[in-house]
C-alpha positions in Angstrom: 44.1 -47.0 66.8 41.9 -48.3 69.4 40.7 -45.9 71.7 42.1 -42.5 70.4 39.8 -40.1 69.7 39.4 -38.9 66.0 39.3 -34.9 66.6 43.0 -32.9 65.4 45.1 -32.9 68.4 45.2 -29.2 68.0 41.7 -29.3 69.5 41.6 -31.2 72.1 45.2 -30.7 73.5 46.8 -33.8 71.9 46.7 -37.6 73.6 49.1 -37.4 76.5 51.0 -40.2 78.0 51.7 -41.0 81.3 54.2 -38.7 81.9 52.6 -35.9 80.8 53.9 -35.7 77.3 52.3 -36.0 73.9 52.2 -39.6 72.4 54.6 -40.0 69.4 52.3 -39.7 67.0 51.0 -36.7 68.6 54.3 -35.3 69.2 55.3 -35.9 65.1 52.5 -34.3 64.0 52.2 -31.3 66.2 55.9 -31.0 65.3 54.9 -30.4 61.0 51.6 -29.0 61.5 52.9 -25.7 60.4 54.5 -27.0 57.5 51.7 -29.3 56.5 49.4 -26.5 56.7 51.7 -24.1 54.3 51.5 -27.6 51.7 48.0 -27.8 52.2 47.5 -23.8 51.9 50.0 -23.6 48.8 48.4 -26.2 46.9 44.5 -24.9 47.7 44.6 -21.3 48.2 41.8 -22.4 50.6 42.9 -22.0 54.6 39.3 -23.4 55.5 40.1 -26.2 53.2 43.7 -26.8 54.3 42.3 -27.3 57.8 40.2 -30.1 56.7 43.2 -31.6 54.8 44.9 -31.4 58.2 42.6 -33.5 59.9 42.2 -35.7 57.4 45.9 -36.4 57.4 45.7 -36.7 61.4 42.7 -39.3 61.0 45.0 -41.1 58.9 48.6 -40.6 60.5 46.9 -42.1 63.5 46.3 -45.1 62.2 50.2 -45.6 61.1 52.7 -48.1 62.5 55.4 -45.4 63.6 57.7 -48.4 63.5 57.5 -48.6 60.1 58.1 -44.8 59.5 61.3 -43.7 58.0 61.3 -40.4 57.7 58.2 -39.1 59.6 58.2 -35.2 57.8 58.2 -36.8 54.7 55.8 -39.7 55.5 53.3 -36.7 57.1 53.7 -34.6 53.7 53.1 -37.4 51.6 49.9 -37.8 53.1 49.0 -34.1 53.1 49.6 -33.9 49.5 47.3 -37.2 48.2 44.4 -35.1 50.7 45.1 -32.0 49.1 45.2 -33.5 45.7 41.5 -34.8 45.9 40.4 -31.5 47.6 41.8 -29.8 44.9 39.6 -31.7 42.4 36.7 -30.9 44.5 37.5 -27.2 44.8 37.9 -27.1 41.1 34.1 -28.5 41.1 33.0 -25.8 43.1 34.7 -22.6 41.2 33.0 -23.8 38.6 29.5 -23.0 40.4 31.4 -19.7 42.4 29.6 -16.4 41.6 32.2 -14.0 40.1 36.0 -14.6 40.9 37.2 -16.8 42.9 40.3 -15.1 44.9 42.5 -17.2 47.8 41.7 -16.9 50.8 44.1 -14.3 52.7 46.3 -14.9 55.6 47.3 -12.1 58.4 50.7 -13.5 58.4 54.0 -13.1 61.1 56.4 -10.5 60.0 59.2 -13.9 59.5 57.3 -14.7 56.0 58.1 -11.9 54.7 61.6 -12.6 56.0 61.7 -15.7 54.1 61.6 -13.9 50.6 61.0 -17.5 48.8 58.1 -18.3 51.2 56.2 -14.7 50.9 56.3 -15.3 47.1 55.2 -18.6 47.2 51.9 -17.3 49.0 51.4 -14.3 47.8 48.2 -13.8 46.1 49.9 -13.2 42.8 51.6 -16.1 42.9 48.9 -18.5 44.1 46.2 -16.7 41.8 48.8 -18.4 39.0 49.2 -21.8 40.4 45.6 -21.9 39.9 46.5 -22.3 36.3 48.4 -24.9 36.7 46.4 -28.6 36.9 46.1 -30.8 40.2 48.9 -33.2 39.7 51.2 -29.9 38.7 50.6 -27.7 41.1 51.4 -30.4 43.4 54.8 -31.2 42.2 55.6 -27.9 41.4 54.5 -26.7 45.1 56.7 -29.5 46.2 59.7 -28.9 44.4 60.3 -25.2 44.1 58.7 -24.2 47.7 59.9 -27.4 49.7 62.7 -28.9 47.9 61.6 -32.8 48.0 63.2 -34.7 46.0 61.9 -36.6 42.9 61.6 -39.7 44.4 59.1 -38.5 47.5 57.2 -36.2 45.0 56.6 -39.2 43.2 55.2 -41.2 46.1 53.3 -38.6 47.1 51.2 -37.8 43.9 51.1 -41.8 42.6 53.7 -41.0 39.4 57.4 -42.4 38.1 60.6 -40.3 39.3 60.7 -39.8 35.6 57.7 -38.7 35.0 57.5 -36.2 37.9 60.7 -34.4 36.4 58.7 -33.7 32.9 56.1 -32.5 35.1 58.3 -30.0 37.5 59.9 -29.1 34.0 56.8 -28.3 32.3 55.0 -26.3 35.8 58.2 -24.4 36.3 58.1 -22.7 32.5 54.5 -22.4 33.0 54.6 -20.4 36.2 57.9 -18.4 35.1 55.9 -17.3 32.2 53.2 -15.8 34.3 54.7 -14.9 37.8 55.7 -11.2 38.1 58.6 -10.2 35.7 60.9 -9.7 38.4 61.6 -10.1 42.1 59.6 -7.3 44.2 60.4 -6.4 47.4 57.9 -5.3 50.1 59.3 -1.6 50.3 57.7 -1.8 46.4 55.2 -3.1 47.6 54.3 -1.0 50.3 55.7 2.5 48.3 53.1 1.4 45.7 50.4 0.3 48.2 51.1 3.7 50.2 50.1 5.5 47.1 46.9 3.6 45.8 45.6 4.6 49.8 46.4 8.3 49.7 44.3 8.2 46.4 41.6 6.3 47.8 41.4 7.9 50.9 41.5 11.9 49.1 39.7 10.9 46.2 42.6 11.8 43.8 42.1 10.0 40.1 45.0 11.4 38.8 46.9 9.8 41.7 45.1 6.3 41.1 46.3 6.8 37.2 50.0 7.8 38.2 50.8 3.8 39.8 48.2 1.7 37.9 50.0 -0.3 34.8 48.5 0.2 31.2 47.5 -3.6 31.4 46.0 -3.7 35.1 43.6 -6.4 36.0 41.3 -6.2 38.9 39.6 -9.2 40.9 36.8 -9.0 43.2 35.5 -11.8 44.8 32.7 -11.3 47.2 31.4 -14.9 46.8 27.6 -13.7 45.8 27.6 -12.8 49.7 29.2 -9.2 49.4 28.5 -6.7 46.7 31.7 -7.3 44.3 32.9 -6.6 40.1 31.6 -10.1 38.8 34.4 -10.3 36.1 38.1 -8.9 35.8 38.4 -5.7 34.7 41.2 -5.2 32.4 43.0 -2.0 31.4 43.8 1.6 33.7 41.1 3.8 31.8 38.2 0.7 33.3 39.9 0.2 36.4 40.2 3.7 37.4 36.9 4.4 36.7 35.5 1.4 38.6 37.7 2.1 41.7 36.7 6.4 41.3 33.3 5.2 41.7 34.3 3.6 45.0 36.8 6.1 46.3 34.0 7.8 48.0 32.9 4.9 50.1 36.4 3.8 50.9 36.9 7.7 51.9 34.3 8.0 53.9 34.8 4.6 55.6 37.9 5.8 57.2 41.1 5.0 56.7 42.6 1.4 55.6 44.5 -0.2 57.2 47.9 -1.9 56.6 48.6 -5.3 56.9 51.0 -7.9 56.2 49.2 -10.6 54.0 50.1 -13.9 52.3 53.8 -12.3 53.2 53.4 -9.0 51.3 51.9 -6.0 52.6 48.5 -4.9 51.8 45.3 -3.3 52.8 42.5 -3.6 55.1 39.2 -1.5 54.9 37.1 -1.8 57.9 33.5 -1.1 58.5 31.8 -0.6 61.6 35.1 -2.4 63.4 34.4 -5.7 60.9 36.9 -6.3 58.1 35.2 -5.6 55.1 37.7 -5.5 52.1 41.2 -6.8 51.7 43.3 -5.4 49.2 46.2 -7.2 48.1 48.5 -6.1 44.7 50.5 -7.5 42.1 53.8 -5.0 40.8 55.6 -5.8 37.8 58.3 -2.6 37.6 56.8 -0.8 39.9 53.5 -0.4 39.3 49.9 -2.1 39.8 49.6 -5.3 37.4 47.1 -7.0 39.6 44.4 -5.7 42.3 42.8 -8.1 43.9 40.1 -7.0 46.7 38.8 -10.3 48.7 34.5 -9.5 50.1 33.7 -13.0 50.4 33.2 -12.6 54.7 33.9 -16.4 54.6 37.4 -15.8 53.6 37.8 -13.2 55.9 38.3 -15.6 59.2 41.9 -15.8 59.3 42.9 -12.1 58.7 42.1 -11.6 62.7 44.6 -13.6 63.9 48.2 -14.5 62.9 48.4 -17.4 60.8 52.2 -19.3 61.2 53.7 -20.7 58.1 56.9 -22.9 57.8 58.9 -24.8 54.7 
């Protein structure tokens, strides 16, 4: 559009019309933003990376006939989801290079996603760390579908398929996730009962403790992103992962105490050093105990646990 400056409207205060009111196009976007950055988010597990999606649909929104808009949400979605797709096949480029695990990024998030008991597991690091299983093309249909609710027909303009064809592949993402997402719903209180525990062992140094709520079959993720010190591969089993976190208890201990948190909708655990977020610790239950600990180094994931992040469906 002639004349319009390229930059998000976000940062420079939107393009204002004469009356002192965002333009349309403005308007519409600063409208979804939320909700194209939960699509973006959900489908990369990336906030850095969402935000560039997000300007990359604004770059291209702004070049749009409004008059020849529809239905704006789902015109603004559809071109989220086409920037988040090739992202994603970027992203998958550079996990391949990543030093150790590569965790998503965590969100401080607003105590209403956690209200929203479909949106909280939909980003929860438990549940994005198994859409990262899925491929491109059915992560994006499955985000789509089972987060959003689009309906066949926009899922299929969004990632270039038939109706048809996007059915088989919501059909064949939704048994793939069901067979790996936690084996049933979990509620924050277990959450934060089982979270409340792991911290009075870390913080008093009690094994035994650490033993009591860890599940036979525990995994644990560190990803410190060959910045931060961090386990290069998961560690599987409660005999390894107790020993690996004893050897740590000291320094968390001595550290201070953690902190709680709400995070990707569930709550979860800060350790701070020096006043500068050092570790997040986020958890997987499965009948309430510990399936999954996952504890985020990387400092260049750790920008958007300092400020709430807002997410929407």
């Amino acid at each position: 559009m002639a004349g319009m400056s390229r930059t998000a409207p976000e940062d420079r205060g939107g393009n204002m019309s004469r009356d002192g009111r965002p333009d349309p196009a403005t308007e519409a976007f600063l409208a979804h933003r939320n909700l194209l950055f939960t699509v973006a988010y959900e489908m990369l597990g990336s906030a850095a990376d969402a935000e560039d999606v997000l300007q990359e649909t604004w770059l291209r929104w702004v070049g749009v006939d409004l008059a020849t808009v529809r239905d704006q949400r789902a015109y603004l979605v559809r071109i989220t989801t086409r920037q988040a797709l090739s992202r994603l096949r970027t992203l998958g480029r550079r996990k391949e290079s990543y030093v150790g695990s590569w965790l998503p990024e965590p969100l401080l998030t607003a105590p209403d996603v956690a209200e929203d008991v479909e949106l909280a597991d939909s980003v929860s690091m438990a549940m994005l760390l198994v859409l990262e299983t899925l491929t491109p093309t059915e992560r994006a249909v499955f985000v789509l579908r089972e987060v959003f609710d689009l309906g066949y027909d926009e899922i299929a303009e969004a990632v270039g398929k038939s109706p048809a064809a996007v059915r088989q592949i919501a059909h064949r993402a939704r048994a793939h996730v069901a067979a790996r997402r936690p084996r049933g719903a979990v509620s924050p209180a277990e959450t934060r009962h089982a979270l409340e525990a792991f911290q009075r062992a870390a913080e008093t140094g009690d094994l035994q403790r650490l033993l009591d709520i860890l599940a036979p079959d525990v995994v644990f993720l560190g990803d410190g992103g060959g910045i931060k010190q961090a386990i290069l591969r998961p560690i599987v089993g409660v005999d390894k992962v107790a020993r690996v976190l004893a050897a740590g208890l000291g320094r968390i201990a001595a550290a201070g105490p953690l902190q709680p948190a709400q995070v990707n909708g569930y709550p979860a655990l800060i350790l701070r050093l020096n006043g500068e977020i050092d570790t997040v610790i986020a958890v997987r239950i499965d009948d309430g105990l510990i399936t999954g600990l996952y504890a985020v180094r990387n400092p260049e994931k750790l920008s958007h646990m300092e400020q709430e992040t807002t997410l929407r469906r």
